[in-house]
Rosetta silent file (secondary structure, phi, psi, omega in degrees, C-alpha in Angstrom):
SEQUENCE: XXXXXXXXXXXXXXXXXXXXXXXXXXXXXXXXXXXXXXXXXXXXXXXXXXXXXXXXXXXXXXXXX
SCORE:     score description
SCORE:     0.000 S_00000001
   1 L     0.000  -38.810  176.970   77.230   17.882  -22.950 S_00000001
   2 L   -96.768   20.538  145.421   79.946   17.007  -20.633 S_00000001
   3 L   -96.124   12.836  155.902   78.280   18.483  -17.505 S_00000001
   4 L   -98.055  -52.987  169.412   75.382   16.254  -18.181 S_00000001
   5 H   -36.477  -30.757  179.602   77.805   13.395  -18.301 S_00000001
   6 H   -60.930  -44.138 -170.918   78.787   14.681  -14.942 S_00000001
   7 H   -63.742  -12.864 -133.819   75.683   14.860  -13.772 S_00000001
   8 L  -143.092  -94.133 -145.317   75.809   10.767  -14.459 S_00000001
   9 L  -113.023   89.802 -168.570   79.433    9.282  -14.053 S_00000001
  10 L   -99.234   -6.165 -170.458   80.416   12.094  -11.156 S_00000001
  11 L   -45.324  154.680  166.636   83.592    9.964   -9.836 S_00000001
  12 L   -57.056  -51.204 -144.350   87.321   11.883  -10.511 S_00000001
  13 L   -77.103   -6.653 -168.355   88.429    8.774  -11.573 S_00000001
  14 L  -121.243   42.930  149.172   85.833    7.987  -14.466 S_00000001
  15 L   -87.314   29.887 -148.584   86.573   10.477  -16.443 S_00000001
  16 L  -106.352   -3.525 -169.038   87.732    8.802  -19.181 S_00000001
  17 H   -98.457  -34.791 -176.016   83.394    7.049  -19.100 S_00000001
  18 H   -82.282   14.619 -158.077   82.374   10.992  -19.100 S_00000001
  19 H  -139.860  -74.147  161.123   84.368   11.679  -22.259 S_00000001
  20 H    11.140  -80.428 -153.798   82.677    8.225  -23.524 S_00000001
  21 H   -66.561  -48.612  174.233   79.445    9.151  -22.813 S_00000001
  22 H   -21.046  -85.176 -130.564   80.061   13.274  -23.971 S_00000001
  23 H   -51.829  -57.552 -159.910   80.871   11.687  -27.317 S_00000001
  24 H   -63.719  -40.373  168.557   78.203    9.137  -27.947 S_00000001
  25 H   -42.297  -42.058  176.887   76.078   11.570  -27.114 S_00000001
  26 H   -66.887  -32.194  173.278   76.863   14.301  -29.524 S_00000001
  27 H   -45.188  -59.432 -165.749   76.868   11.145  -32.324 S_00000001
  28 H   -74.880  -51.813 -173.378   73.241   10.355  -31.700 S_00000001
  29 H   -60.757  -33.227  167.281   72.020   14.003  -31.568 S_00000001
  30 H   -62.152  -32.517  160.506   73.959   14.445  -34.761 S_00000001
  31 H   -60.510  -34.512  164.594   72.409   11.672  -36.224 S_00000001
  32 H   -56.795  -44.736 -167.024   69.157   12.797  -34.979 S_00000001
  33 H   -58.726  -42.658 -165.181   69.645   16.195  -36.725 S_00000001
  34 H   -81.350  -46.188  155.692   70.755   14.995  -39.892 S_00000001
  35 H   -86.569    1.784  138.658   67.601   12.843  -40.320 S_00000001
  36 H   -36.596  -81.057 -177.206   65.251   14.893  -38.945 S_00000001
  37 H   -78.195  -66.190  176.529   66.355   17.528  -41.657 S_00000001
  38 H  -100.786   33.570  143.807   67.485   15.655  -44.215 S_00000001
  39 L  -135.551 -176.580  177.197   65.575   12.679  -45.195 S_00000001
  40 L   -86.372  178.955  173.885   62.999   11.358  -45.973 S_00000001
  41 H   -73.228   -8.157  147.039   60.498    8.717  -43.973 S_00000001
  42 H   -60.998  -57.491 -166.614   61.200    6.174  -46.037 S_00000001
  43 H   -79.358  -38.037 -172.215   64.874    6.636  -45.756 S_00000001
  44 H   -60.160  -52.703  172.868   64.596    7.090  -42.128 S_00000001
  45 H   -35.631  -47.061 -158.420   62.503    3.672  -41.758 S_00000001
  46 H   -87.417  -51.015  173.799   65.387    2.193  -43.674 S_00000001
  47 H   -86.501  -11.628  159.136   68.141    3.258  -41.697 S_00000001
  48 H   -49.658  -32.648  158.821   66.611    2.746  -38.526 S_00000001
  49 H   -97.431    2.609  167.987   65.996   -1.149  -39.166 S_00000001
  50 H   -69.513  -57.873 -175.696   69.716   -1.338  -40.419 S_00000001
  51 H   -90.560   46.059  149.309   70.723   -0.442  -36.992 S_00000001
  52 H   -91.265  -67.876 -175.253   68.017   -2.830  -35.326 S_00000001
  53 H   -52.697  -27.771 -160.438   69.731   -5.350  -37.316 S_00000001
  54 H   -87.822  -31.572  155.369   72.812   -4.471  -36.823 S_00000001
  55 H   -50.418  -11.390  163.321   72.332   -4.410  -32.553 S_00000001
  56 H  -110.492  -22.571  175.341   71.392   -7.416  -33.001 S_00000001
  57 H   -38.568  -54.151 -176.762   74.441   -9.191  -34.762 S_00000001
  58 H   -23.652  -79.224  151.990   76.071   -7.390  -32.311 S_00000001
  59 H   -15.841  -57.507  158.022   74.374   -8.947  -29.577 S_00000001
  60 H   -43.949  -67.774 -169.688   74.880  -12.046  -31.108 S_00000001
  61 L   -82.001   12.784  171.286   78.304  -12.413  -32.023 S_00000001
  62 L  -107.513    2.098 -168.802   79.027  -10.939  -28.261 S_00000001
  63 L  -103.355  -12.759 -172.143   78.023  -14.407  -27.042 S_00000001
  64 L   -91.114  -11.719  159.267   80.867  -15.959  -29.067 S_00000001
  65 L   -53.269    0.000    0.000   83.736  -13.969  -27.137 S_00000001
C-alpha cells in the first residue's frame, strides 16, 4: 500500500501525506472486507447512510472554524 501512495504523493518531503494516505487506505479496505463478509444488506444500507450523515456534519461544522 505504501508504494501506491508513492505512486501519488512522490515528494521526499511528504512523507509524512504517504503514511496518511497508506493508512486511510488500509481502513477503508478493512472496512470494505468486514462488510462485504460480514453483514448483512440491510446492515450495510444502515451503516453506509450513518457515514453520509456523518460527512455531512462534518462538512458543516467545518464552516464554523
Amino acid at each position: 500500500m505504501h508504494f501506491w501512495m508513492l505512486g501519488i504523493v512522490y515528494e521526499p518531503h511528504q512523507s509524512y501525506a504517504r503514511m496518511a494516505l497508506a493508512k486511510w487506505l488500509k481502513l477503508v479496505s478493512l472496512m470494505d472486507d468486514i462488510c462485504d463478509n460480514y453483514s448483512t444488506t440491510e446492515e450495510y444500507d444502515m451503516f453506509i447512510s450513518s457515514l453520509e450523515r456523518l460527512g455531512k456534519c462534518s462538512v458543516i461544522s467545518m464552516w464554523y472554524l
